[in-house]
Every structure is written in C-alpha cells, then in structure tokens.
C-alpha positions in Angstrom: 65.8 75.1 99.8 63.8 78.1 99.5 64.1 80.8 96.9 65.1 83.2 99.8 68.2 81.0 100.6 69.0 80.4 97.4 69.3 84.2 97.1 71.5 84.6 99.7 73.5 81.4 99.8 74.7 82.9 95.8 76.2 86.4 97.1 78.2 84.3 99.5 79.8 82.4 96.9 80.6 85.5 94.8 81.8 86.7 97.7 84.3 84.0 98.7 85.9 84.3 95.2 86.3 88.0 95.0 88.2 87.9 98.1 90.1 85.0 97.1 90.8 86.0 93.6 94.3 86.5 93.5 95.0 83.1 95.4 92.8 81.8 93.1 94.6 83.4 90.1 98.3 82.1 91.2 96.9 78.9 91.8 95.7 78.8 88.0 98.6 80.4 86.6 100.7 77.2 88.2 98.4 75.0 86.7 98.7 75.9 83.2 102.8 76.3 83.4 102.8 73.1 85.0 100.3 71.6 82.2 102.6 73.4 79.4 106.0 72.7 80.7 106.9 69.4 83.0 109.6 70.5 84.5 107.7 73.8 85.8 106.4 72.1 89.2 109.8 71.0 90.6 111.1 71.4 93.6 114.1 73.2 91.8 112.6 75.3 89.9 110.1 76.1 92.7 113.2 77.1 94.5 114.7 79.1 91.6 111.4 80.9 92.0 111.5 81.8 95.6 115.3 82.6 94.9 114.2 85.0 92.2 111.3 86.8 93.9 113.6 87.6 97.3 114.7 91.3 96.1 111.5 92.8 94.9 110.2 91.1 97.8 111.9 92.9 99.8 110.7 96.6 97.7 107.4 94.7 97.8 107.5 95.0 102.0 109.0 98.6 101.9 106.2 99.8 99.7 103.9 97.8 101.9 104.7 100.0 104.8 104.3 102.9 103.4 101.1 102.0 102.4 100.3 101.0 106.1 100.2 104.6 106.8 98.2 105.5 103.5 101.3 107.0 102.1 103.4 106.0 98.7 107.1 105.4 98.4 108.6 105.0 95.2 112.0 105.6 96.1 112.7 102.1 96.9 114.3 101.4 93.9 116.9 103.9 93.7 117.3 103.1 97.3 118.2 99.8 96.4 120.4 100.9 93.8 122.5 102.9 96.1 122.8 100.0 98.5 124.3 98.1 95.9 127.1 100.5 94.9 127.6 101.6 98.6 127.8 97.5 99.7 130.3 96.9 96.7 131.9 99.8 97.3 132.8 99.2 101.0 134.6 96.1 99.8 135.9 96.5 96.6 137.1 99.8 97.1 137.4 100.5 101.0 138.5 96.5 101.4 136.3 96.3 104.7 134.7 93.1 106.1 131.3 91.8 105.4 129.7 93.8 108.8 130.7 97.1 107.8 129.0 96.1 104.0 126.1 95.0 105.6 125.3 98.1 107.8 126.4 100.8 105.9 124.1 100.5 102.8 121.2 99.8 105.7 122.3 103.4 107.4 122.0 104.7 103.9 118.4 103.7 103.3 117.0 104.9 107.2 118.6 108.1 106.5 116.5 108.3 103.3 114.1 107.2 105.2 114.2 110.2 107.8 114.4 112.5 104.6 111.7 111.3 103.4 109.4 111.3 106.6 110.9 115.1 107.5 109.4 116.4 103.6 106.2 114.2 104.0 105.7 115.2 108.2 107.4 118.4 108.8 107.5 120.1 104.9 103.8 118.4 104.2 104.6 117.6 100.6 102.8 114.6 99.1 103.9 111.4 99.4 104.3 110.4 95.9 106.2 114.1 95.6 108.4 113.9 98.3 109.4 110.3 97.5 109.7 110.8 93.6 112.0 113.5 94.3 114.0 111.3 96.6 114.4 109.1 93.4 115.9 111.1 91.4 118.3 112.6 94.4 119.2 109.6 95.4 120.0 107.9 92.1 121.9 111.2 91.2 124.0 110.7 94.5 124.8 107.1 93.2 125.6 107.7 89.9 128.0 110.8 91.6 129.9 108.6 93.4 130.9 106.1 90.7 130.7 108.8 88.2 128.7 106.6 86.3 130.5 103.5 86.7 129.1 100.0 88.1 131.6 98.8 91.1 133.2 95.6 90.1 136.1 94.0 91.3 139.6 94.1 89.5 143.3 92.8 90.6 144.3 96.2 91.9 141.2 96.2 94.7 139.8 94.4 97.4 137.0 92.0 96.4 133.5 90.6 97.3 133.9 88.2 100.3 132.9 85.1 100.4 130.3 85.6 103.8 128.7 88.4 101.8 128.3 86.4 98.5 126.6 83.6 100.8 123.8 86.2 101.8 122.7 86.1 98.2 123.9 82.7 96.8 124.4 80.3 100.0 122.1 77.7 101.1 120.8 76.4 104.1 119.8 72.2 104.5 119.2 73.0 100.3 117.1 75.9 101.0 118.5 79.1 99.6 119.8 81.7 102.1 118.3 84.7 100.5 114.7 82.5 100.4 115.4 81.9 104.3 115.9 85.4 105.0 112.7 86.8 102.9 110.8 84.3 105.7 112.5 85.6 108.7 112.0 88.9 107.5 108.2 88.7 105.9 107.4 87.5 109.9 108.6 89.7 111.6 107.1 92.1 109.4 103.8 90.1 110.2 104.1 90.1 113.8 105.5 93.5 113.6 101.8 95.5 111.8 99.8 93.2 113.3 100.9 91.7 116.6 102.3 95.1 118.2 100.8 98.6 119.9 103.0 100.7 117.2 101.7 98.3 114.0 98.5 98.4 114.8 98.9 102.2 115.2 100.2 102.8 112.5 97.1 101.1 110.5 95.2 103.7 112.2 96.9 106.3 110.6 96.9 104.6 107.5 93.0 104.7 107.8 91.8 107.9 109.5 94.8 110.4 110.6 92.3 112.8 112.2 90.7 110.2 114.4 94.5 109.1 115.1 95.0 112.7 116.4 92.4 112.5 118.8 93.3 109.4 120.3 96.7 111.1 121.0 98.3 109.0 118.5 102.0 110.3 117.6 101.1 110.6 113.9 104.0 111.7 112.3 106.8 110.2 114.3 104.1 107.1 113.2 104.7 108.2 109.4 108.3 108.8 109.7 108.8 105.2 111.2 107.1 103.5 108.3 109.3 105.1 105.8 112.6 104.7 107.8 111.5 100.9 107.4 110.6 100.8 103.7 114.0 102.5 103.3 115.6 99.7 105.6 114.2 96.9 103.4 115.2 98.5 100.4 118.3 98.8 101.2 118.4 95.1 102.7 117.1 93.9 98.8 120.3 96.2 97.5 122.2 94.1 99.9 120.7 90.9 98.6 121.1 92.0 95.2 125.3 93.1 95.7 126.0 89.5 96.8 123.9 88.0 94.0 125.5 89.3 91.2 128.9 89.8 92.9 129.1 93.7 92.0 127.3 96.9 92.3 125.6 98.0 89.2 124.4 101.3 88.8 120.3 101.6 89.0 119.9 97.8 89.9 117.0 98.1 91.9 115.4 100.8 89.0 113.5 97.9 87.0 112.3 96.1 90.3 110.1 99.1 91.5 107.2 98.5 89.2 107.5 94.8 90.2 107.4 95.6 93.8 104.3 98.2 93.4 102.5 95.4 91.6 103.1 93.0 94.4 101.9 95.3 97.1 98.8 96.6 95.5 97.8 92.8 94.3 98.6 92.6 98.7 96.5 95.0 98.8 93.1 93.2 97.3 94.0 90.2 99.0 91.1 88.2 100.6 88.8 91.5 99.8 90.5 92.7 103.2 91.3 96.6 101.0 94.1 97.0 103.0 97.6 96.7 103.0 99.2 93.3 104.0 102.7 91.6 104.8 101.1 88.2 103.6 99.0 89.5 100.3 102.2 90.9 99.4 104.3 87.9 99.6 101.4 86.2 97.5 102.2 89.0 95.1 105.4 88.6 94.5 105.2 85.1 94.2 102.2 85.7 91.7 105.1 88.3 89.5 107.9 85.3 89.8 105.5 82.4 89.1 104.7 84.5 86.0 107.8 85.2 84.7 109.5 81.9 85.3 106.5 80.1 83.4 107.1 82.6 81.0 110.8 82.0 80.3 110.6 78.3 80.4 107.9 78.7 77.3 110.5 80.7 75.5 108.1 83.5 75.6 109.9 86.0 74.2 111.1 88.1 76.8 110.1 92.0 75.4 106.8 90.7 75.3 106.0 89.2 79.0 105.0 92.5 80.7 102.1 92.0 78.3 101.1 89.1 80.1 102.3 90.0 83.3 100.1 93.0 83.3 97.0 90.8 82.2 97.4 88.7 85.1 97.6 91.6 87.5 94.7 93.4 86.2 92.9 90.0 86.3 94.0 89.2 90.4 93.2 93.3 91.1 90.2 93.5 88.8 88.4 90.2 90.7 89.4 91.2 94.1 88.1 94.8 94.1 85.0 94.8 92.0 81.9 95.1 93.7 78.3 94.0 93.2 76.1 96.9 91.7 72.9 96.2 93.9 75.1 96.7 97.4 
C-alpha cells in the first residue's frame, strides 16, 4: 500500500464513524449498563424501554416534521398536555366512548396545527415565535378549562375505559401496544417523507424555499401540512399518555419537549446525512430511554441524570457534525 492510499483509505474511516456516531454512541451506552447492571439487557426491561420512549417518541416525530420544512415547533408539549385533559375529560366528565376520546384531542392538535401554519405562512412570524406563543396559549387554554385541576376519575363521574387504557397499557403476543403503535406510526412516517411526491416536497422546502417557488411548489400549504402533522402526533402521545397514567394531568407533555428536541436533533446528525429523519429520530429516543433506564437501575440519583444525559447527547451531536479542518 502506497502512502497515497494510505492517505486516503484514513479520511474514509473518519468518515464512517462521524456518520455513524450516534449508533455508535447507543451501542456503547448498552454496553456499559449491561456490564454494570445484569439485568439491563433483558428482554423485559428492553421492553420497559421501548414502553417508556413511546410518548416523546411521538413529540420526537412532530418536531421531526417541522424540521422537514426547516421550521421549529415547540408547541408540542403543551399540545400534548391539552390532549391529555381534553381525552380524560371526554370520559371522565362527558362519559363518552373511547372513539370520541380518541379523535377529539387529535382535532385539537390539527387545529393548533392550522394556527400555527396561518402565523408562520400567512402572518410570517418566525417559527420558533409563532410556536412558543402557541405554548403558552395553549397551556393557558388547558389550565382554563380545569381551572387548574388534573382530570381524574371520582364515584360521581364517568371513568377511563377499559379499550382506552389498553392503548397505553395493553399488549399484543407480549409486545406492548403503545410499542406496536410507535412502529406503525414511525413507518408510515418513513414512507410518508420519503416514499411520496408531498414528502419529498416538503424536504425541498425544508432545504431551499426559493428554489421550491420556482418549481411551482405549493410552499406554504407545504408548511402548513407539516405542522398540522406535528400537532397530530402530539396530540396522539397526549393520547398515549391519558391511557397510561389513567388521568389527565395538567402540563404532562411540558417535561417531554426537551426530550423530544434532543431526539430529533441527535436524528438530525444521524449517518452525517444533516438532515432531518423519521429513523435518526427513533434512534434518538431510544438513545434518551436507554440512558435513563441505565441510569435508574444504577440508582443514579435521579436530579442528577440530565447531567449525564446531556453529556451523551453532546457526545452523539458533537461526533456526527464535526468536520475535518483541511476539507
């Protein structure tokens, strides 16, 4: 091998683990819970991972699509929030069946959705504004409507039924519902941004809007699409959430949103791509609950784990977007 190969083979190599480095950094982070703890690499606890991860998954994927179209929405966790109350509140307090439960909260987060996309399209506020200030509307409107009160059943109302709990606590052949319906969900999101005319359009206004305009590209009904999804997916992990915990708790979805940022920008750097992805984001969140299950089952003590959480994310983000000087 000559010098001149030798040259080039090495770039390749730092290459490959650049692009890989958040794989690479999950992968490691398994390997020294499993090492530390025996009972970490189970096929239960693997489970009780997946189980965990399924609602910020779920904000993981809304963010994701707003990303799509080089936007930011961080009203996904107050979206969620509202789902929750509005989901509990349909039974508990309205008595109605699962199917009303179930579309209801989802109407709620596409019609924060079309707010959104009407300040962002029509108003031209930023993103990150527009969507901030949807936060704090919508988790005023929640707290409004339960004047301040989490929804939980009682012997004078109606109560949480038993197809809706199954949504968050049923299983299928031993597999978790919730884990099943993060799949179905994380593929059709797949095949929908990469497999379709309107995802793959989308990307384009994600990464040059003017050049989107002049290939006659409906940009902003494009924009307002991707956030009436993240708000639909939001609301879907509020629905998840309600049947989990068997109420609606005011600001539930509040602490997930950093989680579900993290997730998609640690998508983001996936495979060196520098793009948002349905699969890097999945990888994300698994990367978040890997962490803090390990964490837990080492008694780390819990006021003290963002610390580490945050290390490993700089570590997966730092490794997948640095570049070499002399390119």
């Amino acid at each position: 091998m000559t010098v001149t190969q030798s040259a080039v083979r090495a770039p390749k190599w730092r290459e490959f683990l650049m692009r890989n480095a958040a794989v690479f950094v999950i992968l490691i982070v398994i390997a020294v819970f499993a090492f530390a703890n025996e009972n970490f690499f189970t096929a239960g606890n693997l489970m009780d991972i997946l189980r965990s991860i399924v609602v910020s998954a779920l904000l993981a994927l809304a963010v994701t699509f707003s990303l799509v179209v080089n936007g930011f929405d961080v009203s996904v966790g107050s979206v969620t929030s509202l789902s929750t109350i509005v989901a509990a509140s349909m039974m508990i307090d309205f008595r109605m069946e699962t199917p009303v439960a179930i579309l209801v909260p989802i109407l709620c987060g596409i019609a924060v959705g079309l707010v959104n996309g009407f300040l962002i399209v029509k108003l031209g506020l930023p993103d990150l504004l527009a969507t901030l200030a949807m936060l704090f509307l919508v988790s005023g409107v929640q707290r409004t409507i339960t004047a301040g009160k989490s929804v939980t059943p009682s012997p004078d109302s109606g109560i949480i039924t038993p197809s809706f709990s199954f949504i968050g606590r049923g299983t299928v052949l031993g597999i978790p519902f919730p884990v099943i319906l993060l799949a179905v969900v994380g593929v059709l999101a797949y095949l929908f941004v990469n497999k379709t005319t309107t995802g793959r359009s989308m990307y384009l206004v994600g990464g040059n809007e003017e050049a989107a305009r002049h290939m006659g590209l409906p940009v902003g009904r494009l924009r307002v699409l991707a956030y009436v999804i993240s708000g639909a997916l939001a609301a879907l992990g509020g629905i998840v959430l309600t049947a989990r915990i068997g109420s609606g708790q005011i600001e539930a979805g509040a602490p997930l949103l950093m989680d579900a940022v993290a997730a998609a920008y640690v998508g983001y750097a996936l495979f060196g791509q520098k793009k948002p992805s349905v699969v890097g984001t999945l990888v994300g969140a698994v990367l978040i609950g890997v962490s803090l299950n390990g964490l837990t089952m080492l008694k780390f003590p819990y006021y003290a784990q963002d610390i580490v959480k945050g290390g490993v994310f700089i570590m997966a983000l730092a490794f997948a977007f640095v570049r070499r000087k002399d390119r």
